[in-house]
C-alpha positions as CSV (number, residue, x, y, z in Angstrom):
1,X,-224.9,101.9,-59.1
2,X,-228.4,100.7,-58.7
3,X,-230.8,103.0,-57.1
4,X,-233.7,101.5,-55.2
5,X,-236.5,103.1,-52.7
6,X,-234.3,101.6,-50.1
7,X,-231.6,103.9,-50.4
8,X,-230.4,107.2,-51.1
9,X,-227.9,108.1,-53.3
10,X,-226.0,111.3,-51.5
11,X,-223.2,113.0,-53.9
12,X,-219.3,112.7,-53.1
13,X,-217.1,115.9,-53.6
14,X,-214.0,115.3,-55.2
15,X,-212.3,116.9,-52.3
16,X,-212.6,118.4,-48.8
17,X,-210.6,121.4,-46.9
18,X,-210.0,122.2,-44.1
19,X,-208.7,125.7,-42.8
20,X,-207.1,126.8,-38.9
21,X,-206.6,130.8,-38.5
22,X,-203.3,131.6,-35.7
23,X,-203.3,135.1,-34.7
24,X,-199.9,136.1,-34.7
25,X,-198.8,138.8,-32.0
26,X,-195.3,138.4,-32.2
27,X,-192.5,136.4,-34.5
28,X,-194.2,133.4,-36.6
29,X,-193.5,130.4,-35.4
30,X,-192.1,127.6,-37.8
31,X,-194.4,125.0,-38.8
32,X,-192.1,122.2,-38.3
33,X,-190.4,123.1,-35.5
34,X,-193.5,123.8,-33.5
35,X,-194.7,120.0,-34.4
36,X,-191.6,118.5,-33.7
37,X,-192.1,120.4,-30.1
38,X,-195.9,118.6,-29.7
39,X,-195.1,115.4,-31.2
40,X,-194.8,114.2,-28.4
41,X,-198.4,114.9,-27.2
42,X,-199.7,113.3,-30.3
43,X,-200.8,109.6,-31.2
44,X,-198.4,108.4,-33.5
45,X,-200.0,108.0,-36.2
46,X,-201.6,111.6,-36.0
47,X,-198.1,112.6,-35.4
48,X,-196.4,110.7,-38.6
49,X,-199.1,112.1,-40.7
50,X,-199.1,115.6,-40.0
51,X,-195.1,115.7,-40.7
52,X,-195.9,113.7,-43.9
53,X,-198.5,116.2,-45.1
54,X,-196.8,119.2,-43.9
55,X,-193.5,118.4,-45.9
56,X,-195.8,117.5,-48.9
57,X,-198.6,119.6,-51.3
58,X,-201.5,118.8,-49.2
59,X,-200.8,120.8,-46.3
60,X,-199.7,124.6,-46.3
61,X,-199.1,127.2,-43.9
62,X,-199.1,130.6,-44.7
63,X,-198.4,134.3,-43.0
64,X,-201.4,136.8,-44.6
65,X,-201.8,140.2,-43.2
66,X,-205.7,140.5,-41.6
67,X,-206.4,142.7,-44.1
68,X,-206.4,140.3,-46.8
69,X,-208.7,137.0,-45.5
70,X,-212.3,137.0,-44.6
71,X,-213.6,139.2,-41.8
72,X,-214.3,137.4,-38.7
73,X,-217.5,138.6,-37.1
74,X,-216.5,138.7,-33.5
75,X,-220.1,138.5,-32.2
76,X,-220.0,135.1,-34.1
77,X,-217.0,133.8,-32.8
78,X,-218.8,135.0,-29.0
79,X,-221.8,133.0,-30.0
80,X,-220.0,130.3,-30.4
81,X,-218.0,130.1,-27.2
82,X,-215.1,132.8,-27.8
83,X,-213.8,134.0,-24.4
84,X,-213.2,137.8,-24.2
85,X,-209.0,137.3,-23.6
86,X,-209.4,135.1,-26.9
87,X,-211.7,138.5,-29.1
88,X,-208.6,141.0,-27.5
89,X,-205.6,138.4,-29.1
90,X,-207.6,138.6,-32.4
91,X,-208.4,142.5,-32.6
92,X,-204.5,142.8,-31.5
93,X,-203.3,141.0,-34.2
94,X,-202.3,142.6,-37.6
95,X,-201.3,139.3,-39.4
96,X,-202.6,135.5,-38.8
97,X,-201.3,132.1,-40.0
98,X,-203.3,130.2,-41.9
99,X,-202.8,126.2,-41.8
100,X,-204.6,124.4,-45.0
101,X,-205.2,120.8,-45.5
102,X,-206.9,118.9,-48.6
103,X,-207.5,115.2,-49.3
104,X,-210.2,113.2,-50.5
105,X,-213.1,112.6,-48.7
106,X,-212.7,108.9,-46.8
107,X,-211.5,107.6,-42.9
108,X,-209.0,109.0,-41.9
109,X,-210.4,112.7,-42.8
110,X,-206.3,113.2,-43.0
111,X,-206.7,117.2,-44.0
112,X,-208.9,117.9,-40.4
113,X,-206.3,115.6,-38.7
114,X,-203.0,117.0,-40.1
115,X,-204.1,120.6,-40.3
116,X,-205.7,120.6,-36.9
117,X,-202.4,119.1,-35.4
118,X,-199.8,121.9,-37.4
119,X,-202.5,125.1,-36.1
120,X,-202.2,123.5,-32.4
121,X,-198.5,123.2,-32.8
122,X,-198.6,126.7,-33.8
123,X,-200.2,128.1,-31.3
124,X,-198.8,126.6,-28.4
125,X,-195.7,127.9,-29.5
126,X,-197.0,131.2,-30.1
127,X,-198.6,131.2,-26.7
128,X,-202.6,131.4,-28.3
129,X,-205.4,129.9,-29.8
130,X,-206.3,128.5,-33.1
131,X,-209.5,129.4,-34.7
132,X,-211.2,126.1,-36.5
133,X,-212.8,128.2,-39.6
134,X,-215.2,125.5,-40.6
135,X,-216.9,125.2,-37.1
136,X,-216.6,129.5,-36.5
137,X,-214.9,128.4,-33.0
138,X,-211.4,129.2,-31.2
139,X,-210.0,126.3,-29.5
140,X,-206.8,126.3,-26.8
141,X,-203.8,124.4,-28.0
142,X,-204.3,121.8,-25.4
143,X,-208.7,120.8,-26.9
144,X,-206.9,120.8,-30.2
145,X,-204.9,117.9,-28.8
146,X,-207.3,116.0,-26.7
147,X,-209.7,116.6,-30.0
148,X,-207.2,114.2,-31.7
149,X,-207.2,110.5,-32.4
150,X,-205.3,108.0,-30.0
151,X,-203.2,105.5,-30.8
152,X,-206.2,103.5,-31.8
153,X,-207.4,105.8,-34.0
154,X,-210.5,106.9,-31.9
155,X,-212.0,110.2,-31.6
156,X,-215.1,111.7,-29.7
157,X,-217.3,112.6,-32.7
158,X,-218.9,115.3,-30.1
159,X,-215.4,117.3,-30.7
160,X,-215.5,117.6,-34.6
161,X,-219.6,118.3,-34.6
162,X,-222.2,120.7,-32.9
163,X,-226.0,120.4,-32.5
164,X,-227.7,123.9,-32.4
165,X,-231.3,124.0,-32.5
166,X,-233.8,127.4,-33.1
167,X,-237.2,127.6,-32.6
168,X,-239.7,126.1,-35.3
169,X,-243.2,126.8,-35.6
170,X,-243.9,123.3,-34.5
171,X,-240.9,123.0,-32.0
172,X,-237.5,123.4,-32.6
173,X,-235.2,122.9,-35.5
174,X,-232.1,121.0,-34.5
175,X,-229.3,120.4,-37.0
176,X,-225.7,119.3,-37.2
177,X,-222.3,121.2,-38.1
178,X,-219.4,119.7,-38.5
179,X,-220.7,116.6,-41.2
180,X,-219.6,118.5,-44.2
181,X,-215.7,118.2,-42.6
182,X,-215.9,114.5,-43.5
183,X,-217.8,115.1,-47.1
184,X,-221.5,114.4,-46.0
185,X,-224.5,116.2,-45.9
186,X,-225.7,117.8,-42.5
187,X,-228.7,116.5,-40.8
188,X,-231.5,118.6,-39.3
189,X,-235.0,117.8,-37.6
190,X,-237.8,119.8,-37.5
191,X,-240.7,119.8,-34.9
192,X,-239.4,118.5,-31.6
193,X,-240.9,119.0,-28.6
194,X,-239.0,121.4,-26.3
195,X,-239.1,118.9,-23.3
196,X,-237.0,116.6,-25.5
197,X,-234.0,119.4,-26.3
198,X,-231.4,117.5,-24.5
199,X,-232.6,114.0,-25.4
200,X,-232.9,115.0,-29.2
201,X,-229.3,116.8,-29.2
202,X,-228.1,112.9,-28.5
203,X,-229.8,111.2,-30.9
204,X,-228.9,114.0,-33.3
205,X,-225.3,112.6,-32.4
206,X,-225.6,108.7,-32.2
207,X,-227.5,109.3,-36.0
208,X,-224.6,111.1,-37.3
209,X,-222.0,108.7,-35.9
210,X,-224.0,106.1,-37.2
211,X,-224.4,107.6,-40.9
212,X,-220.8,108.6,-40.6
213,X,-219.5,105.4,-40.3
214,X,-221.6,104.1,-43.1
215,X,-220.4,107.2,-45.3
216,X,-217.0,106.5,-45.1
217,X,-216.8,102.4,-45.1
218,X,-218.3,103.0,-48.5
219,X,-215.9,105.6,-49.4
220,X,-213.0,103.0,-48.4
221,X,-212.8,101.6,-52.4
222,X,-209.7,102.8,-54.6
223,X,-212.2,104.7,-56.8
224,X,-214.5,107.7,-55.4
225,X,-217.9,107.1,-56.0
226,X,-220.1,109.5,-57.5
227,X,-222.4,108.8,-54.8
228,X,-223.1,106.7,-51.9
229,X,-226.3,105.1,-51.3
230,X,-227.7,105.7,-47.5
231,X,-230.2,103.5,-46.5
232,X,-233.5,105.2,-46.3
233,X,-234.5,104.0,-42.7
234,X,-231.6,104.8,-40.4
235,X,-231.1,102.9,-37.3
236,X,-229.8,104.4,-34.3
237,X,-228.7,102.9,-30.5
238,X,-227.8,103.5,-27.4
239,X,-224.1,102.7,-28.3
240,X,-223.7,104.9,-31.2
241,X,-224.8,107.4,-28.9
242,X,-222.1,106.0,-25.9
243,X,-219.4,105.6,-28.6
244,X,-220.4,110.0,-30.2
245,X,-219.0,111.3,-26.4
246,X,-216.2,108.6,-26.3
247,X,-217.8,106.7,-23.2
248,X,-218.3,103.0,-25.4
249,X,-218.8,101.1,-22.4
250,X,-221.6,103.4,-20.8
251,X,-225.1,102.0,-23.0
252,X,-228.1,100.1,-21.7
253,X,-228.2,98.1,-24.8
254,X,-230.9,99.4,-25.9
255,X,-233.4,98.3,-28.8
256,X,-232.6,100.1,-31.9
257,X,-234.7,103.5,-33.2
258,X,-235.4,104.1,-36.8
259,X,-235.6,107.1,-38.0
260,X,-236.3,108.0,-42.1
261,X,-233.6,110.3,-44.1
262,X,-235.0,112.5,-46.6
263,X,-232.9,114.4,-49.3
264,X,-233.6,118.3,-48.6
265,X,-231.7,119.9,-51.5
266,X,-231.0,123.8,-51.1
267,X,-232.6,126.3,-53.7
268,X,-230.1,128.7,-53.2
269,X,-226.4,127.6,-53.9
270,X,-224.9,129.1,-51.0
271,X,-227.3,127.6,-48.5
272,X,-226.6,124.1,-47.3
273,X,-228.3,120.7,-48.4
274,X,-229.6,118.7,-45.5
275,X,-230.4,115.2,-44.9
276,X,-233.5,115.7,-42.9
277,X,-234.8,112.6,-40.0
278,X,-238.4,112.1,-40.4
279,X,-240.7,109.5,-38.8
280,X,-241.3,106.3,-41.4
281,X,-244.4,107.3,-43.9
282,X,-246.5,104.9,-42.3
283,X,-246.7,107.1,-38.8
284,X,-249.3,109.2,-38.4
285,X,-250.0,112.4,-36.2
286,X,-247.3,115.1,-35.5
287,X,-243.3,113.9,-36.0
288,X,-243.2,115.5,-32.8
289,X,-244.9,112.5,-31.5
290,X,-243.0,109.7,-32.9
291,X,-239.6,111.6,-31.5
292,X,-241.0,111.0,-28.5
293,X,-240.8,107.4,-29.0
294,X,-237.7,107.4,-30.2
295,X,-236.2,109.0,-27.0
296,X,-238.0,106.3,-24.9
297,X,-237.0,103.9,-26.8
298,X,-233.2,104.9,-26.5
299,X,-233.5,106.1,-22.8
300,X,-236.4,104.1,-21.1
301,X,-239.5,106.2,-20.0
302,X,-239.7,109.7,-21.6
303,X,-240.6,111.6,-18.8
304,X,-238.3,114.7,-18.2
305,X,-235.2,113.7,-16.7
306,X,-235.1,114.3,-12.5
307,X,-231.9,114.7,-11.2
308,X,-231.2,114.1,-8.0
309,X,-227.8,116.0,-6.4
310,X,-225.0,113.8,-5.5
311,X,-223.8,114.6,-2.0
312,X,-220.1,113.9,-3.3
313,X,-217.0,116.7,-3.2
314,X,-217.3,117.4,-6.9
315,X,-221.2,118.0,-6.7
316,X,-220.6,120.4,-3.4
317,X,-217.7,122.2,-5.1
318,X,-219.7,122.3,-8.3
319,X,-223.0,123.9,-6.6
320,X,-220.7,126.7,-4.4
321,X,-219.1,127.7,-7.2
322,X,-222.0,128.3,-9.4
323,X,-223.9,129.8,-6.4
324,X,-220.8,132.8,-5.6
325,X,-221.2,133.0,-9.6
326,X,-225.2,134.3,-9.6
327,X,-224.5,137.7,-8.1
328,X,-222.0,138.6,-11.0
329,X,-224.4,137.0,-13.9
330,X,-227.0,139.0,-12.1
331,X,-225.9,142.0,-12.6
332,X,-224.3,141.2,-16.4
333,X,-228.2,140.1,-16.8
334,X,-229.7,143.1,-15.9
335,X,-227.0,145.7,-17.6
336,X,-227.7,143.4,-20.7
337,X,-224.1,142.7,-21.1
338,X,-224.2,139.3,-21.4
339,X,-222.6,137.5,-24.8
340,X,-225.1,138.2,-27.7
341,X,-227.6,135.4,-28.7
342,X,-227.1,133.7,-25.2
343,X,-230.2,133.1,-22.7
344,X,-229.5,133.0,-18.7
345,X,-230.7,129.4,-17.1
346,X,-231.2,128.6,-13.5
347,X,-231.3,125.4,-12.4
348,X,-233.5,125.1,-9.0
349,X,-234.7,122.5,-6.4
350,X,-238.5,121.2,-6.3
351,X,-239.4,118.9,-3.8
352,X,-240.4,115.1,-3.9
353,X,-240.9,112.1,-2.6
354,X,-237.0,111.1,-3.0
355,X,-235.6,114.2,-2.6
356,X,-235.3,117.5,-4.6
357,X,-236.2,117.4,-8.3
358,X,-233.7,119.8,-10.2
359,X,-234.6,121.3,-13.0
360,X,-234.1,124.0,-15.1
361,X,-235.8,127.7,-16.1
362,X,-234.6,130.4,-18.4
363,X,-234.8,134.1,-16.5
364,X,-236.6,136.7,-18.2
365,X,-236.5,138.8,-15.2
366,X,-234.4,139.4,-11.9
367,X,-235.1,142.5,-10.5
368,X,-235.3,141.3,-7.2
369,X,-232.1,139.2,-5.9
370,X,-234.0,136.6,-3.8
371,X,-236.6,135.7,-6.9
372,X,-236.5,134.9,-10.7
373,X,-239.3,135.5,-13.0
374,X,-238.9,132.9,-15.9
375,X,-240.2,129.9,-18.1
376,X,-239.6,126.4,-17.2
377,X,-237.3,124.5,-19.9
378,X,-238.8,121.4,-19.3
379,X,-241.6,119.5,-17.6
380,X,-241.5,118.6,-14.0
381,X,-242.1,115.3,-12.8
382,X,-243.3,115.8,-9.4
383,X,-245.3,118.8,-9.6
384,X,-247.7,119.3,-12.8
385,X,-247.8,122.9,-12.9
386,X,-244.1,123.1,-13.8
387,X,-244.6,122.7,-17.9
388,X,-241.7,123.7,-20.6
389,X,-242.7,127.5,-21.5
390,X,-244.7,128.2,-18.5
391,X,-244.2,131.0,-16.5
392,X,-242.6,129.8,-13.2
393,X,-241.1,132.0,-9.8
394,X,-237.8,130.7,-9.0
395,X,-236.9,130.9,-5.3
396,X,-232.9,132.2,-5.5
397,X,-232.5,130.3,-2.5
398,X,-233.4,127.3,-4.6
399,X,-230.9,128.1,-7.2
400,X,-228.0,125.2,-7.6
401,X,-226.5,126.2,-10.6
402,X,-226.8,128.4,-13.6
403,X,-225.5,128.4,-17.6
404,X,-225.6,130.6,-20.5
405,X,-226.8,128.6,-23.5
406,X,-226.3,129.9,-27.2
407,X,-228.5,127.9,-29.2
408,X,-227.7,124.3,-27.6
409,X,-224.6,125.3,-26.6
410,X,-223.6,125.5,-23.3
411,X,-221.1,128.4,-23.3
412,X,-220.2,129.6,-19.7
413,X,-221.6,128.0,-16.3
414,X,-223.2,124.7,-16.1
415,X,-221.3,123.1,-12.9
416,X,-223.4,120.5,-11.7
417,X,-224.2,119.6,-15.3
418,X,-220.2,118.5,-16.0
419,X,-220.2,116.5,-12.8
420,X,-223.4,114.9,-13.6
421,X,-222.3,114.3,-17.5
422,X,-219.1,113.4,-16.3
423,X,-220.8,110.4,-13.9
């Protein structure tokens, strides 16, 4: 392998894992029989290779008491999405399955396929959830499935990875989990601008699927490499980013962005090596700046994004239900009960010359039920004092919706959000 300044050369592991936890409350359910009872849920091919693997070495299913495996933190699990019915069925259980699978690293990622396919088997026979070790998350039997390929062999690369971003003394820190499933490095960018956290969390995605793709047509030869060479200057579109939430035909065609990869190596050797995105060495100023350009050149102007409501059923049901919801989150709010590491988000109404501008703000105070206290999570287009961090008063009357967010995560609310992503 020739190394030039055009590429870089990432390392391959000989093999990758993957591991499902089943909390068992009753009898254990047999492996088999609870695929051949979902079969007919699955793709085929999904289907004929989870049967293959299961009746072979690769993939194993075991009974261990709780005792014996890794502790699950249960304020980790809530931090990333666990639902309170989901912690009880966990503390309740004195024994869990756990489905194993192992392959080389390549397309398909057969071991994430297969062993995905047996837990969700599993657990719909044993009336619960799986828990998907590598991404720290429970899933229901029935996101397993849908989390699958088709027919085709397409998957929504949203399903298998997760942005979450922190705060970074020149923005935020944004970074990917769920690359290491498929053998490659994770990405993370440092130093974007707050007003671009939903933009970035895209692009975050359309790079991955982008690198991803490149990772494992390389990977496709009878010999494993040592390494595969990336190319330094990354390119990223509109489509990868269409194609990462499974909507291929919704993208502008838009010009491509370029973005540079960086090898970030860890010092310590439990701590994870990142590719980092950087703007190309000839840019100059903050990288904060040239991720800017990058968003508008992927989604037209960057000015904050104004939505507008829709005045369709979904929208109305969307809005009423989030609206009986703020007298309960209220009061969780304000008894401090809500899930740890989650912040409270309103979205609220401003007015302009084509109707309302939503946006959104996170609550740092409610005392009073009729007004928030809080600081604006993005800039406002039609009104300039509206600025991401400032303080802002939120009119409750105003309020159309509200979410809890850990990290970028939304974990509980969010209404008119689905309808809106959902076009």
């Amino acid at each position: 392998m020739t190394i030039t300044d055009d590429f870089l050369p990432v390392p391959v592991p000989e093999t990758l894992t993957a591991t499902y936890l089943i909390p068992v409350l009753g009898q254990p359910a047999d492996p088999a029989r609870a695929l051949a009872g979902l079969g007919p849920r699955l793709a085929a091919p999904v289907r004929d290779l989870a049967e293959q693997m299961l009746a072979g070495p690769l993939l194993t299913v075991r009974t261990a008491p709780v005792s014996e495996l890794p502790h699950l933190p249960p304020d980790l699990l809530a931090a990333f999405g666990a639902a309170d019915d989901q912690l009880a069925r966990l503390r309740g259980a004195s024994e869990l399955m756990v489905v194993q699978g192992e392959f080389r690293p390549g397309w398909p990622p057969a071991h994430e396929w297969a062993a995905r396919a047996v837990a969700a088997a599993l657990a719909e026979a044993m009336g619960g959830d799986l828990v998907d070790v590598f991404g720290f998350q429970f899933l229901d039997p029935d996101a397993a499935v849908r989390s699958l390929p088709d027919e085709q062999g397409r998957i929504r690369l949203v399903d298998w990875i997760l942005v979450p971003y922190s705060d970074d003394p020149d923005g935020l820190w944004f970074t990917t989990k769920g690359l290491r499933r498929f053998g490659l490095l994770e990405l993370q960018a440092q130093g974007v601008p707050p007003s671009l956290t939903r933009a970035w969390g895209a692009v975050m995605t359309g790079v991955a699927r982008r690198l991803l793709r490149t990772w494992t047509d390389k990977l496709g030869e009878q010999d494993l490499p040592a390494f595969v060479q990336l190319p330094v200057m990354a390119s990223v579109t509109s489509h990868d980013i269409a194609v990462a939430y499974g909507n291929p035909e919704r993208h502008d065609g838009s010009r491509p962005a370029r973005l540079r990869l960086e090898l970030d190596p860890a010092t310590d050797p439990e701590a994870d090596s990142f590719l980092s995105l950087l703007p190309p060495e000839a840019h100059r100023g903050p990288a904060g700046r040239y991720f800017s350009a990058v968003c508008g050149t992927l989604f037209g102007d960057e000015r904050p994004e104004i939505r507008h409501t829709r005045t369709d059923e979904a929208m109305v049901r969307a809005i009423a239900t989030a609206r009986a919801g703020l007298p309960g989150v209220r009061d969780r709010f304000r008894a401090g009960t809500l899930p740890e590491a989650t912040r409270l988000l309103v979205k609220y109404g401003l007015p302009g010359p084509d109707g309302p501008e939503y946006v959104w703000a996170e609550v740092t105070s409610w005392l009073e039920p009729e007004r928030v206290l809080g600081t604006s999570a993005s800039d406002a287009a039609n009104d300039a004092a509206v600025r991401t961090g400032r303080p802002v008063v939120v009119d409750a009357a105003e309020i159309v919706d509200w979410a809890l967010l850990n990290g970028a995560r939304m974990v509980e609310g969010g209404w008119t959000q689905a309808v809106l992503d959902n076009g």
